[in-house]
C-alpha positions in Angstrom: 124.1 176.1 112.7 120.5 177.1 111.7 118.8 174.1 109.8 115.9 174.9 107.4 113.6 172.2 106.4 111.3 172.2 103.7 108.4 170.0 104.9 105.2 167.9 103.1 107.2 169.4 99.7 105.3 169.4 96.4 108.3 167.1 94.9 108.0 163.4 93.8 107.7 161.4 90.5 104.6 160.6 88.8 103.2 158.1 91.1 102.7 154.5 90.0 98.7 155.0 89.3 99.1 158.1 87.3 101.7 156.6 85.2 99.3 155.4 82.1 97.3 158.5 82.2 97.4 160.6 78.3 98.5 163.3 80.1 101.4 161.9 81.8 102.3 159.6 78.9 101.9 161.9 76.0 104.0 164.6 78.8 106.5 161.8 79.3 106.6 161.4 75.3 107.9 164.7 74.6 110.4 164.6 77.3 111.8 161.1 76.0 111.6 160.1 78.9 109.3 157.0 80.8 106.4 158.2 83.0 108.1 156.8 86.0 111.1 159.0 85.5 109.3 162.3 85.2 108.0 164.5 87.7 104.4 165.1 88.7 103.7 168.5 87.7 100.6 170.0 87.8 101.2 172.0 84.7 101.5 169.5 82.8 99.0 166.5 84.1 96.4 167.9 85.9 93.8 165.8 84.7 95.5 162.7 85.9 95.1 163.8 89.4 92.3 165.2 90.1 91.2 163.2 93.0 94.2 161.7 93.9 95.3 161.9 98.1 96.6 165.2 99.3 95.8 167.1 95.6 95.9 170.2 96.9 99.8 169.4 98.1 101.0 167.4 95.0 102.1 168.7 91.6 104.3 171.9 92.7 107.9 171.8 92.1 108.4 175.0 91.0 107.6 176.3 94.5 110.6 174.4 95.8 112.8 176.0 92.8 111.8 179.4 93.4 112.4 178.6 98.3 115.7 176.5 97.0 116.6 179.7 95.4 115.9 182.2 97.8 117.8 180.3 100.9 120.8 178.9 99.1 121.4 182.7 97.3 122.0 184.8 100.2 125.3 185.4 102.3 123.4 183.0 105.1 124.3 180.0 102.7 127.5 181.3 101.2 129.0 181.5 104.7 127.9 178.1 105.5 125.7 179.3 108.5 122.6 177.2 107.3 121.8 174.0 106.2 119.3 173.1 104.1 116.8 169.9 103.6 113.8 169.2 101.5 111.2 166.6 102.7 108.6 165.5 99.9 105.2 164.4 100.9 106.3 160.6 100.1 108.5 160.8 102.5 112.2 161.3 101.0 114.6 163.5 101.9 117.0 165.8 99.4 120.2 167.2 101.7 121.8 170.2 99.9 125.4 170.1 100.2 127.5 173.6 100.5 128.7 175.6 97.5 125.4 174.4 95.2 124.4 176.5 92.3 120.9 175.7 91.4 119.7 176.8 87.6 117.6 179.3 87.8 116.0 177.7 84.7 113.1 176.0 85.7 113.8 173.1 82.9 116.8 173.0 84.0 116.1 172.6 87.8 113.7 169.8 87.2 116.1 167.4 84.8 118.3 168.2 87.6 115.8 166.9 90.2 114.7 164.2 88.1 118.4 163.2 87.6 118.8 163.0 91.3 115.7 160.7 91.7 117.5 158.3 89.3 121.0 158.3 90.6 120.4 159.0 94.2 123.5 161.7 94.3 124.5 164.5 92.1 128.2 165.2 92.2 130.7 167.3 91.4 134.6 167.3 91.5 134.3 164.8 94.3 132.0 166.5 96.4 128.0 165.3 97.2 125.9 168.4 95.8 122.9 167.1 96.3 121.3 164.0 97.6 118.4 161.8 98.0 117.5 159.2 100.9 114.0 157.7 102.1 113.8 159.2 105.2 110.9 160.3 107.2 110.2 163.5 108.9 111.2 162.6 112.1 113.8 160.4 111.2 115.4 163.6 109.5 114.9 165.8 112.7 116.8 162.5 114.4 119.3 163.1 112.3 119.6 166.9 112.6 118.9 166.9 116.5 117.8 170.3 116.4 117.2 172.3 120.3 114.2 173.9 119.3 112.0 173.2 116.2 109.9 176.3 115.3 106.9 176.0 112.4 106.2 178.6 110.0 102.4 178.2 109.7 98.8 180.1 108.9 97.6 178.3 111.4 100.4 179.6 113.9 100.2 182.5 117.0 100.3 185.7 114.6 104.3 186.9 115.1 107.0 188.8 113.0 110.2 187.6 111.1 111.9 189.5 113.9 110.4 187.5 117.0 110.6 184.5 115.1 114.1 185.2 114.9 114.4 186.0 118.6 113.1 182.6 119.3 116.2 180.8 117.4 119.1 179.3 120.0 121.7 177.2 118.2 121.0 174.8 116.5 117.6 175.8 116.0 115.3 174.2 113.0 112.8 176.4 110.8 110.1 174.3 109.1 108.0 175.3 106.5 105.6 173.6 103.8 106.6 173.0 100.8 103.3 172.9 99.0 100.7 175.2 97.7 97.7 175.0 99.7 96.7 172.8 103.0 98.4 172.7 106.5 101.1 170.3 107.8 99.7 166.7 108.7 99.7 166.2 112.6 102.8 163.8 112.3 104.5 167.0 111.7 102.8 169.8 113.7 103.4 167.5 117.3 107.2 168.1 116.8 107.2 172.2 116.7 107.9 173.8 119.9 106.3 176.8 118.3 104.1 177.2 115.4 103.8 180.7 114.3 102.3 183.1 111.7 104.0 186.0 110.0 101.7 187.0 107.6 98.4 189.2 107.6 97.7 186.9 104.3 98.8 183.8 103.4 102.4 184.3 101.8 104.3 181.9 99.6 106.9 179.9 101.2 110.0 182.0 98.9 108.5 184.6 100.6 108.3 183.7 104.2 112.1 182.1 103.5 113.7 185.7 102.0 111.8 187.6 104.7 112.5 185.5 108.0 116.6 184.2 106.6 116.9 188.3 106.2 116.2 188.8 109.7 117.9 186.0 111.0 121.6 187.3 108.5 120.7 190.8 110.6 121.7 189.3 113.9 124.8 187.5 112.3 126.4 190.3 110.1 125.4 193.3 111.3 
């Protein structure tokens, strides 16, 4: 089974000394919801972090949206060949269960998200669609137990979605950021067996996912 980890992601709640910001409480206001139950969205309250640690990572969900739904809309996912983990930059962990239909409406995705932050596990007709836990990085990798661990970086050995693929055993672990701008901290880096590059530019991470999951389905369907 090929695991796919979302790492450093641009997903959390407003944290606690953003929370009485105007932007994050007149935000909150029009949700009807408290500041501590919203998400931190750069969209919306930019002014309340400028400044704040790691800025240039914080305040994206709608890159996770758009790399959710590239890997869990493909025959890769549908076939249960891949499973599929987010880890946030504060250090929780969302598993995504099989058989999950994300909206594709960005409102929709985040009162879904925001839902799970509250409740801890979305369900449906018995079964755990999605779900939250505080979990580390490596305590997620502990978990998976992956053979090899390969990085999907700018700052990786320039490669193709094709030799990255030839790289993969089973049980192999693909690891890309989910965040704008920046590199993975070194907590993260020391654990890739390889850390590679498949872009003459700096590519989104939807884009690296569709490009290098494609490659991989081409070994396993036809």
């Amino acid at each position: 089974m090929l695991s796919l980890i979302l790492a450093e992601s641009s997903l959390e709640l407003v944290p606690k000394e953003l929370q009485n910001h105007n932007s994050v409480t007149s935000h909150s206001k029009k949700l009807g919801k408290k500041p501590s139950e919203i998400l931190l969205d750069n969209s919306w309250h930019f002014a309340a972090m400028k400044g704040i640690h790691n800025e240039i990572k914080r305040g994206r969900p709608d890159l996770v949206h758009f790399s959710l739904l590239e890997a869990t809309t493909i025959p890769l996912y549908y076939e249960k060949k891949i499973s599929i983990y987010v880890h946030t930059i504060d250090d929780k962990v969302i598993f995504i269960g099989d058989d999950v239909r994300l909206p594709k409406s960005y409102h929709r995705f985040i009162g879904l998200i925001e839902k799970l932050f509250s409740e801890k596990v979305v369900e449906a007709e018995g079964k755990n669609l999605l779900e939250i836990k505080d979990m580390t990085f490596n305590q997620l990798l502990q978990e998976i137990n992956p053979k090899r661990i390969i990085g999907l970086s700018t700052q990786g050995i320039p490669s193709t979605c094709e030799n990255v693929v030839q790289k993969l055993t089973d049980n192999s672990c693909i690891v890309i950021g989910g965040f704008p701008k920046g590199h993975f901290s070194n907590e993260i880096k020391k654990r890739f067996e390889y850390t590679v590059n498949v872009g003459l530019t700096s590519l989104e991470a939807h884009v690296v996912i569709s490009r290098v999951l494609y490659e991989y389905e081409k070994t396993i369907f036809m």
